[in-house]
Gaussian input, Z-matrix of N, CA and C with variables (Angstrom, degrees):
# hf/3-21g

backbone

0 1
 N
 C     1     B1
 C     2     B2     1     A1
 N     3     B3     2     A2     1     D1
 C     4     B4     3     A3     2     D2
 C     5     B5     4     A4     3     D3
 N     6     B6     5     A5     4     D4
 C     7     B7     6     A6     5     D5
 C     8     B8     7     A7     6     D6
 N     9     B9     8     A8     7     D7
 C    10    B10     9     A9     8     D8
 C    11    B11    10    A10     9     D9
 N    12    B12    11    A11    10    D10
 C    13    B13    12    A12    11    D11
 C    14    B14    13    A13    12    D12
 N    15    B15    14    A14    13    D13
 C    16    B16    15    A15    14    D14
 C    17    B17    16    A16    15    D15
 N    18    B18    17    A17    16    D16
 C    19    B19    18    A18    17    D17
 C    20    B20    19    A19    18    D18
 N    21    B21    20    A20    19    D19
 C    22    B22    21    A21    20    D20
 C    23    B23    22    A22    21    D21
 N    24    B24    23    A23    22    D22
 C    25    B25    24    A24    23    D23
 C    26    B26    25    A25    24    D24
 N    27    B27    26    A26    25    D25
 C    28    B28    27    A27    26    D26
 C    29    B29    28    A28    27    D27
 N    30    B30    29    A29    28    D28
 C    31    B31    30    A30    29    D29
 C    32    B32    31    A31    30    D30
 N    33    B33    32    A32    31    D31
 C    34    B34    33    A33    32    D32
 C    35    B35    34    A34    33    D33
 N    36    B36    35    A35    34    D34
 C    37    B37    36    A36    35    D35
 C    38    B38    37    A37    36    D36
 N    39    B39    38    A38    37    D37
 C    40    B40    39    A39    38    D38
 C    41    B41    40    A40    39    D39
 N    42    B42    41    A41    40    D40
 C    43    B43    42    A42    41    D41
 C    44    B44    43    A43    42    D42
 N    45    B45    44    A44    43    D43
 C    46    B46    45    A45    44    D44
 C    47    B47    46    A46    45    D45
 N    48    B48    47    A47    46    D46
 C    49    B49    48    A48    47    D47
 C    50    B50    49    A49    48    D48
 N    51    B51    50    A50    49    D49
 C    52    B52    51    A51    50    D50
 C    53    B53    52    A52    51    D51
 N    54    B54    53    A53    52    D52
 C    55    B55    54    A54    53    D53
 C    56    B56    55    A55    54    D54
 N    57    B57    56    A56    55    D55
 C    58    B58    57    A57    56    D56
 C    59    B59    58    A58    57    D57
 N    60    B60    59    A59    58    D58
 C    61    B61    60    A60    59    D59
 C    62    B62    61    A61    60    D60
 N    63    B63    62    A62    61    D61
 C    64    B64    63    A63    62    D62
 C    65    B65    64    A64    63    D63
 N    66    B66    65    A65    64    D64
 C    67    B67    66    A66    65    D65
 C    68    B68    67    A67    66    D66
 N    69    B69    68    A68    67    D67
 C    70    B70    69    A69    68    D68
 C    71    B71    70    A70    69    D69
 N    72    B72    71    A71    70    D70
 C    73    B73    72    A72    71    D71
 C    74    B74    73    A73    72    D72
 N    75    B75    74    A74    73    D73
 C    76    B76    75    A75    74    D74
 C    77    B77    76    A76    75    D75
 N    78    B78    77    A77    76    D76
 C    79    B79    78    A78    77    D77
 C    80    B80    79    A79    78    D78
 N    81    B81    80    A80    79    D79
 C    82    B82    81    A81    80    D80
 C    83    B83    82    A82    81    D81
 N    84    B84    83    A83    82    D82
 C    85    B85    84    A84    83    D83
 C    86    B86    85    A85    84    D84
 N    87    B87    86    A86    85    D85
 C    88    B88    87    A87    86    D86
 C    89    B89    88    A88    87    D87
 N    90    B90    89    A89    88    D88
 C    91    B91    90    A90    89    D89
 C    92    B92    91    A91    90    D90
 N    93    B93    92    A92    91    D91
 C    94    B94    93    A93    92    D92
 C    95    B95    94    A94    93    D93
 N    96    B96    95    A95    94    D94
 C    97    B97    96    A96    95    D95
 C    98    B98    97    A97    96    D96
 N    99    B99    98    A98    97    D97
 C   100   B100    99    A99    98    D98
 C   101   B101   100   A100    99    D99
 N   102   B102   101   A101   100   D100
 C   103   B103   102   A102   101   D101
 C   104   B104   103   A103   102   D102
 N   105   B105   104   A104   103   D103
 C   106   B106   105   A105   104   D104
 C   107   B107   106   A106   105   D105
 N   108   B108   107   A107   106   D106
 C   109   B109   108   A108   107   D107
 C   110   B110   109   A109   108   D108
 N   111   B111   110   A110   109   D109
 C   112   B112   111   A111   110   D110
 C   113   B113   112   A112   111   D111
 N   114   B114   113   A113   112   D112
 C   115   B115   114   A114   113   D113
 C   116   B116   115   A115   114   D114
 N   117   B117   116   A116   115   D115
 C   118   B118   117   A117   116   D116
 C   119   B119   118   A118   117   D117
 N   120   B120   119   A119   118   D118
 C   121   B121   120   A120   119   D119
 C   122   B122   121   A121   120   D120
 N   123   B123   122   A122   121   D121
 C   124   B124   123   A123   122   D122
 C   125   B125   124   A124   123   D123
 N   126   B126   125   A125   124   D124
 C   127   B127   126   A126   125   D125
 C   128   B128   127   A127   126   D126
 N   129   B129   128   A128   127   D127
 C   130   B130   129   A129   128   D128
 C   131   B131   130   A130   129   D129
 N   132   B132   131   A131   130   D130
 C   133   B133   132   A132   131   D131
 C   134   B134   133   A133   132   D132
 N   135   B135   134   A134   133   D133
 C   136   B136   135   A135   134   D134
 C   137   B137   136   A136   135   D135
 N   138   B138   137   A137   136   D136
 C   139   B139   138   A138   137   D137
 C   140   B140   139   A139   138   D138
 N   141   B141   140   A140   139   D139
 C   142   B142   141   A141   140   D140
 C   143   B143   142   A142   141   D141
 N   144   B144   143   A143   142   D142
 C   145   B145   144   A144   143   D143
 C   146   B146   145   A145   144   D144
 N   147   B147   146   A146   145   D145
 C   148   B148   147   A147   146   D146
 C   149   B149   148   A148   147   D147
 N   150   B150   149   A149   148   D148
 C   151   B151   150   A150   149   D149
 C   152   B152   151   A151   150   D150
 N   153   B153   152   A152   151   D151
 C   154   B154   153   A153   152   D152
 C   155   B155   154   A154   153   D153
 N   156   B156   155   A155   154   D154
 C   157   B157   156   A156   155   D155
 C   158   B158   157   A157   156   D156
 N   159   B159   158   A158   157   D157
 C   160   B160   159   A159   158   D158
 C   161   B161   160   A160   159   D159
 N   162   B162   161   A161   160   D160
 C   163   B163   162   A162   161   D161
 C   164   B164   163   A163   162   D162
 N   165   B165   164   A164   163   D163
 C   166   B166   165   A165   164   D164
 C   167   B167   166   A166   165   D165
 N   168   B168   167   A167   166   D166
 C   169   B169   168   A168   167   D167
 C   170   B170   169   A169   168   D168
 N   171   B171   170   A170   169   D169
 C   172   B172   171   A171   170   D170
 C   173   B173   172   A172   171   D171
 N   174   B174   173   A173   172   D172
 C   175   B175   174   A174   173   D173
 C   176   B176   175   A175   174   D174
 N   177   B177   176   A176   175   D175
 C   178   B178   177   A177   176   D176
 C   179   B179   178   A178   177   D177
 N   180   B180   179   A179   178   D178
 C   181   B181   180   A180   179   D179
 C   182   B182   181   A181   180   D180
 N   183   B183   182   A182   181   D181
 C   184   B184   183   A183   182   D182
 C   185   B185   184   A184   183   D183
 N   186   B186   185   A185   184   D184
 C   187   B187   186   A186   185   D185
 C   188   B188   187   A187   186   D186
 N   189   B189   188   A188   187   D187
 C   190   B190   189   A189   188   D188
 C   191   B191   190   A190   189   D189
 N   192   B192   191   A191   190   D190
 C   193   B193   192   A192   191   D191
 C   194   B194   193   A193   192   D192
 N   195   B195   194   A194   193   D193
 C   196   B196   195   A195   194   D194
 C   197   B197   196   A196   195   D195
 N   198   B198   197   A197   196   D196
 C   199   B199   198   A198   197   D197
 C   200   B200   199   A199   198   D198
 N   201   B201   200   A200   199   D199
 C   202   B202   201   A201   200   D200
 C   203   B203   202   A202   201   D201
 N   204   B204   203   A203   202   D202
 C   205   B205   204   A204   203   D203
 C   206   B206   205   A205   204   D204
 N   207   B207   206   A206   205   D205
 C   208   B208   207   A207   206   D206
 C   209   B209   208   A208   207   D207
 N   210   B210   209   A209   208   D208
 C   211   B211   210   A210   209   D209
 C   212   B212   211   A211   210   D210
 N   213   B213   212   A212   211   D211
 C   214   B214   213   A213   212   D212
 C   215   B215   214   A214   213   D213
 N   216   B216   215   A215   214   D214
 C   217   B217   216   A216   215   D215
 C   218   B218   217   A217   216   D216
 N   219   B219   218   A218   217   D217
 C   220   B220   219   A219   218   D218
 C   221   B221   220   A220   219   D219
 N   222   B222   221   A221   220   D220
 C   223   B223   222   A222   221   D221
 C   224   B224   223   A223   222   D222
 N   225   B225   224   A224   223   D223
 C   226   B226   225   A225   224   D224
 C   227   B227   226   A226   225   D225
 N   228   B228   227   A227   226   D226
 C   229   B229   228   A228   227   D227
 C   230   B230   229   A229   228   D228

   B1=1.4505
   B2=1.5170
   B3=1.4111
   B4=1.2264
   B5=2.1702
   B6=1.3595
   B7=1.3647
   B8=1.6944
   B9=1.4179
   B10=1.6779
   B11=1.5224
   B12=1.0607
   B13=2.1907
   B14=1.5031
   B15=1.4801
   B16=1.4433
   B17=2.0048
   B18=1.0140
   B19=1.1994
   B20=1.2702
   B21=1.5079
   B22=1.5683
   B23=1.2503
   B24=1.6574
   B25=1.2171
   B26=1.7471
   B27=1.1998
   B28=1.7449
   B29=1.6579
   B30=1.1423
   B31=1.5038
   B32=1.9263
   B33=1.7450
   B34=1.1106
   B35=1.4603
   B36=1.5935
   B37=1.4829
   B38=1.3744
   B39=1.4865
   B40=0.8797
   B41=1.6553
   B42=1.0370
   B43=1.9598
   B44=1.6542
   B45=1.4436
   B46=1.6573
   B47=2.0348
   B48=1.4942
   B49=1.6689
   B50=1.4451
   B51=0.9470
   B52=1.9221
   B53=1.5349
   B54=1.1828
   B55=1.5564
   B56=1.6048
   B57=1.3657
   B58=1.7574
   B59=1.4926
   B60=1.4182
   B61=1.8867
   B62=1.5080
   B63=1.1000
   B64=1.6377
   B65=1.7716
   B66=1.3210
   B67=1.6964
   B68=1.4182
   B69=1.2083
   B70=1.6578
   B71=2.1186
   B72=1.4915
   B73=1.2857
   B74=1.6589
   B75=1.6229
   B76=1.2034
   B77=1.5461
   B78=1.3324
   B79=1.7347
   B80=1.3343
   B81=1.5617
   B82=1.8836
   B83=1.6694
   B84=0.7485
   B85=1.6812
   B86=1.2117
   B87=1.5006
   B88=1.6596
   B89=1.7553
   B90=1.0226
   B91=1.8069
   B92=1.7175
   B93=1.2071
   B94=1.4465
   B95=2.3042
   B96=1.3042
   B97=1.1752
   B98=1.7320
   B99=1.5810
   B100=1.4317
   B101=1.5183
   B102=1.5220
   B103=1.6810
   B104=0.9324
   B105=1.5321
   B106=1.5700
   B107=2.1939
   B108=1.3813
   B109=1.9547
   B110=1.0613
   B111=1.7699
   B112=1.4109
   B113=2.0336
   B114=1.6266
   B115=1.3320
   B116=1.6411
   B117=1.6218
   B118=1.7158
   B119=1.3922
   B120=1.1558
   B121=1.1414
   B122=1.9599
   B123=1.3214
   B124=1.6901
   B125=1.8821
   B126=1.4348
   B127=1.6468
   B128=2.2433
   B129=1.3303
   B130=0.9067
   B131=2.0988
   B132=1.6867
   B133=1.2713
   B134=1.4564
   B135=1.3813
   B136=1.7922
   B137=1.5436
   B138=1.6108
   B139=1.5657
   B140=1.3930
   B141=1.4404
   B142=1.6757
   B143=1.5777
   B144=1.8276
   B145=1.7572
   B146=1.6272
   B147=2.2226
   B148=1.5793
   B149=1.7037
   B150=1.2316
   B151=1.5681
   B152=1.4820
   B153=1.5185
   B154=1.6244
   B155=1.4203
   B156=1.3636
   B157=1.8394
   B158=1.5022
   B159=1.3523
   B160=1.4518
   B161=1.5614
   B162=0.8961
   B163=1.5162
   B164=1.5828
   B165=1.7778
   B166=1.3181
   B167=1.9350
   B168=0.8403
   B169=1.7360
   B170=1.8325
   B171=1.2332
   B172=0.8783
   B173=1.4627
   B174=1.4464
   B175=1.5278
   B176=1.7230
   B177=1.7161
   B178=1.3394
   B179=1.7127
   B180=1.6174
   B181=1.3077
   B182=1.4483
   B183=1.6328
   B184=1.3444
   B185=1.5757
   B186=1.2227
   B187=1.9636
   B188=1.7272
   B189=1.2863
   B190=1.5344
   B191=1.1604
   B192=1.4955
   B193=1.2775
   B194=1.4160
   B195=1.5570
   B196=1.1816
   B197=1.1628
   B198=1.5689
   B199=1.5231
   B200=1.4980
   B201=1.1220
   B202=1.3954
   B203=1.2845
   B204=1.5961
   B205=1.3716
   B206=1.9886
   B207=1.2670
   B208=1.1678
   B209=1.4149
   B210=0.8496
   B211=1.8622
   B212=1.5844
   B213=1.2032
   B214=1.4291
   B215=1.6012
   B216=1.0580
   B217=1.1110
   B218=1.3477
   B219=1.3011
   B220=1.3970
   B221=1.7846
   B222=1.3822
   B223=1.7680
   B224=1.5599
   B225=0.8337
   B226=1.6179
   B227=1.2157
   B228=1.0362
   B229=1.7615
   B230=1.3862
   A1=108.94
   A2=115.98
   A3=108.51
   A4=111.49
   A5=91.98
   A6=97.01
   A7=115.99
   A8=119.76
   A9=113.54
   A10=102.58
   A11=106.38
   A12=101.41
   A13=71.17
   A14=89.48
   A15=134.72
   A16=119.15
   A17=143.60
   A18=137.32
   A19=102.37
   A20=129.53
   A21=136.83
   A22=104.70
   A23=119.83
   A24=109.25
   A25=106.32
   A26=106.60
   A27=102.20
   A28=119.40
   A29=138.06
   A30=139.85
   A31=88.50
   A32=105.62
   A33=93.96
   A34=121.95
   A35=122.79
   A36=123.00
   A37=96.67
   A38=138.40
   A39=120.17
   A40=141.35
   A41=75.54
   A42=105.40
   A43=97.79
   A44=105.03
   A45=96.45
   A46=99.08
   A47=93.52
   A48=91.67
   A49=115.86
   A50=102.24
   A51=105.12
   A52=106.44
   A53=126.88
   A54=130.41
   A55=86.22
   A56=126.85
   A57=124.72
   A58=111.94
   A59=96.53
   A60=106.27
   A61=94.39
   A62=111.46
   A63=108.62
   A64=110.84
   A65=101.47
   A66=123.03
   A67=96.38
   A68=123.07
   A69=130.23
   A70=99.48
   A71=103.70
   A72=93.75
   A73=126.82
   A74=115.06
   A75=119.67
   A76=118.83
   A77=132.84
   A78=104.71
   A79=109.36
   A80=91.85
   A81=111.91
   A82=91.49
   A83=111.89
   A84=110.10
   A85=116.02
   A86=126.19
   A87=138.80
   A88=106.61
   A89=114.34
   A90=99.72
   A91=97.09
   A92=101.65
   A93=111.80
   A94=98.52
   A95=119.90
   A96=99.45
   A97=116.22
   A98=117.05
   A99=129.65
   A100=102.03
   A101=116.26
   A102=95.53
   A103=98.95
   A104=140.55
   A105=116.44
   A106=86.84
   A107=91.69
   A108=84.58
   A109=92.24
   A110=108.02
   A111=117.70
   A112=112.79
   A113=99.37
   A114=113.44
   A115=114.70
   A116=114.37
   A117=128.71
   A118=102.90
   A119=132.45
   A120=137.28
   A121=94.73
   A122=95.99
   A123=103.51
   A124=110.47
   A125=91.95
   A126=90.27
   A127=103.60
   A128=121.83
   A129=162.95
   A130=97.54
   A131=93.11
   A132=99.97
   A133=97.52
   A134=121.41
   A135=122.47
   A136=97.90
   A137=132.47
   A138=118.42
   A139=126.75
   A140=106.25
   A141=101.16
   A142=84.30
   A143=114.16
   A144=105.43
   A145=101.56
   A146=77.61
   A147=88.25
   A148=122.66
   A149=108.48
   A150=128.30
   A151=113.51
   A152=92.65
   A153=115.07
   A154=117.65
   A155=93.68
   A156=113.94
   A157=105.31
   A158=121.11
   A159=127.30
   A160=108.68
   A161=130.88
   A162=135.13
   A163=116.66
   A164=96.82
   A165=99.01
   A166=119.25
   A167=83.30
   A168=86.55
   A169=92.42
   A170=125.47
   A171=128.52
   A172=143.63
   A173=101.80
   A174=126.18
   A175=102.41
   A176=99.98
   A177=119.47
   A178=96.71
   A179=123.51
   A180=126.89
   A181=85.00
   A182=122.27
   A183=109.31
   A184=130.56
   A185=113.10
   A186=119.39
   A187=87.53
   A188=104.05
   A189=95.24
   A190=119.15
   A191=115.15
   A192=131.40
   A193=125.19
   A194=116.38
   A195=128.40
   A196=116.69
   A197=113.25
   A198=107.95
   A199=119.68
   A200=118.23
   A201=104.85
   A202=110.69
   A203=113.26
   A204=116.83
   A205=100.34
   A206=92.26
   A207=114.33
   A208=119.65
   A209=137.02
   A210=127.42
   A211=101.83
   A212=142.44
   A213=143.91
   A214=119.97
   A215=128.20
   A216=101.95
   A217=159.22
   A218=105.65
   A219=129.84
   A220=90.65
   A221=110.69
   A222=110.55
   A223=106.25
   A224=123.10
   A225=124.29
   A226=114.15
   A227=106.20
   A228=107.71
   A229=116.99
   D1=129.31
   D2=-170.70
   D3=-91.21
   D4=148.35
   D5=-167.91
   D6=-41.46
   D7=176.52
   D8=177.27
   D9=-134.05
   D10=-177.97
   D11=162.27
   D12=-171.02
   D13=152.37
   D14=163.86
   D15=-55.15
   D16=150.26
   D17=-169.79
   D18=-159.20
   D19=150.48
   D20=149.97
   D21=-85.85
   D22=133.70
   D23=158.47
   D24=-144.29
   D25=161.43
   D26=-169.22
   D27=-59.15
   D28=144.78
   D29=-140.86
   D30=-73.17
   D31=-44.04
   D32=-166.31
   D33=-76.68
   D34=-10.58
   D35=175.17
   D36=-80.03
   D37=-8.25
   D38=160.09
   D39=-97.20
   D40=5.98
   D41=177.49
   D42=-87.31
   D43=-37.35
   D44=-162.95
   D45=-78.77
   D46=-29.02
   D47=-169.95
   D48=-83.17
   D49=-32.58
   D50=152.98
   D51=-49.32
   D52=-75.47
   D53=-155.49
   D54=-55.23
   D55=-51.82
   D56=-161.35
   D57=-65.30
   D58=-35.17
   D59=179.01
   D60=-58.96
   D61=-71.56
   D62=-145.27
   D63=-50.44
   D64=-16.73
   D65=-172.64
   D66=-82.11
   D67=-51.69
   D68=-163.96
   D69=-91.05
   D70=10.61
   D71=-177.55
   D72=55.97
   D73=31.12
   D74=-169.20
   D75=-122.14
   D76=138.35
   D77=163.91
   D78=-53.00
   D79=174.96
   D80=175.04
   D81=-55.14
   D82=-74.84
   D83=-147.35
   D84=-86.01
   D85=7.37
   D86=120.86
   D87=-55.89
   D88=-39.96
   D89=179.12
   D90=-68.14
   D91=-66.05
   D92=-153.77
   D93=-58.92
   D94=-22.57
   D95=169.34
   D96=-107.80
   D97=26.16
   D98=161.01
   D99=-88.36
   D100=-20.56
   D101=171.81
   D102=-114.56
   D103=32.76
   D104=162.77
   D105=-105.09
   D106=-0.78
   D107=165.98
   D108=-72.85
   D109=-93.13
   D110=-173.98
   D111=-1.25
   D112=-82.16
   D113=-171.32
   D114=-29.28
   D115=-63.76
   D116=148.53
   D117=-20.46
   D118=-108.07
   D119=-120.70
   D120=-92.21
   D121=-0.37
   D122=161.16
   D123=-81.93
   D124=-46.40
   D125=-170.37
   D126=-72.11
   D127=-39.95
   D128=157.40
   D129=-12.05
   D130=-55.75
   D131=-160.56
   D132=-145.52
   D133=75.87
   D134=-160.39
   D135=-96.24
   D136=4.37
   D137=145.42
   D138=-84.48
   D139=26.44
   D140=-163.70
   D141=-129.79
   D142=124.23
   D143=170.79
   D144=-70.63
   D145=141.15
   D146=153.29
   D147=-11.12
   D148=-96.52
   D149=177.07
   D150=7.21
   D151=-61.71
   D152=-172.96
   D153=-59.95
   D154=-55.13
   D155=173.79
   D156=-41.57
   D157=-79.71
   D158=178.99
   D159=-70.78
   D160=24.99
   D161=142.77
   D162=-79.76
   D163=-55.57
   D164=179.64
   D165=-87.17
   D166=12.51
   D167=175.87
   D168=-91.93
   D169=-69.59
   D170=162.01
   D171=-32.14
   D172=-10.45
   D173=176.22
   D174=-84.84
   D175=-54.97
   D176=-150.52
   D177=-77.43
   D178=-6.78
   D179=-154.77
   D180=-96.65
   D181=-38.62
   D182=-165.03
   D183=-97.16
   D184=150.95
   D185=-136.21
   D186=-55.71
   D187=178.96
   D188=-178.75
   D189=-102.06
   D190=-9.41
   D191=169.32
   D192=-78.92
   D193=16.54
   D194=153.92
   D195=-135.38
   D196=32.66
   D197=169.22
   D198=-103.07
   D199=176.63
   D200=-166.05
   D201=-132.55
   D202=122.41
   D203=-149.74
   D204=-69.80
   D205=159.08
   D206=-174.20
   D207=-70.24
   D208=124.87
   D209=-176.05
   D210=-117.05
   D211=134.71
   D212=140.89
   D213=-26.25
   D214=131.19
   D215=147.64
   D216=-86.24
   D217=29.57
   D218=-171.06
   D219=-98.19
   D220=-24.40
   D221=-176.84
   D222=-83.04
   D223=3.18
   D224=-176.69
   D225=-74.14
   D226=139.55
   D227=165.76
   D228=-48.94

């Protein structure tokens, strides 16, 4: 289990990450450290939209044995 520490943060970023967790099926502080990914790998890579970023974080999170290989589309029926 990886370590924790304590933090202040303003009542209302924490009002919003509660309301977003419970939607995204996450604790608070699984929401609140999915956008300090997002936020990273936003500042990290500022020609790539948001959207994309947390698409691919979300890609890279899931096991690989349920991912689904990629096809071209030139291979399509």
């Amino acid at each position: 289990m990886a370590a924790s520490t304590s933090i202040r943060i303003d009542q209302t970023l924490y009002e919003q990450a509660r309301s977003e967790a419970q939607a995204e099926h996450r604790t608070i502080a699984g929401q609140i450290e999915y956008w300090a990914k997002v936020g990273r790998a936003a500042l990290d890579n500022p020609d790539l939209p948001v959207s994309f970023i947390a698409e691919s974080l979300a890609s890279m999170a899931e096991p690989r044995e349920d991912a689904t290989p990629f096809v071209p589309r030139s291979r399509l029926p």
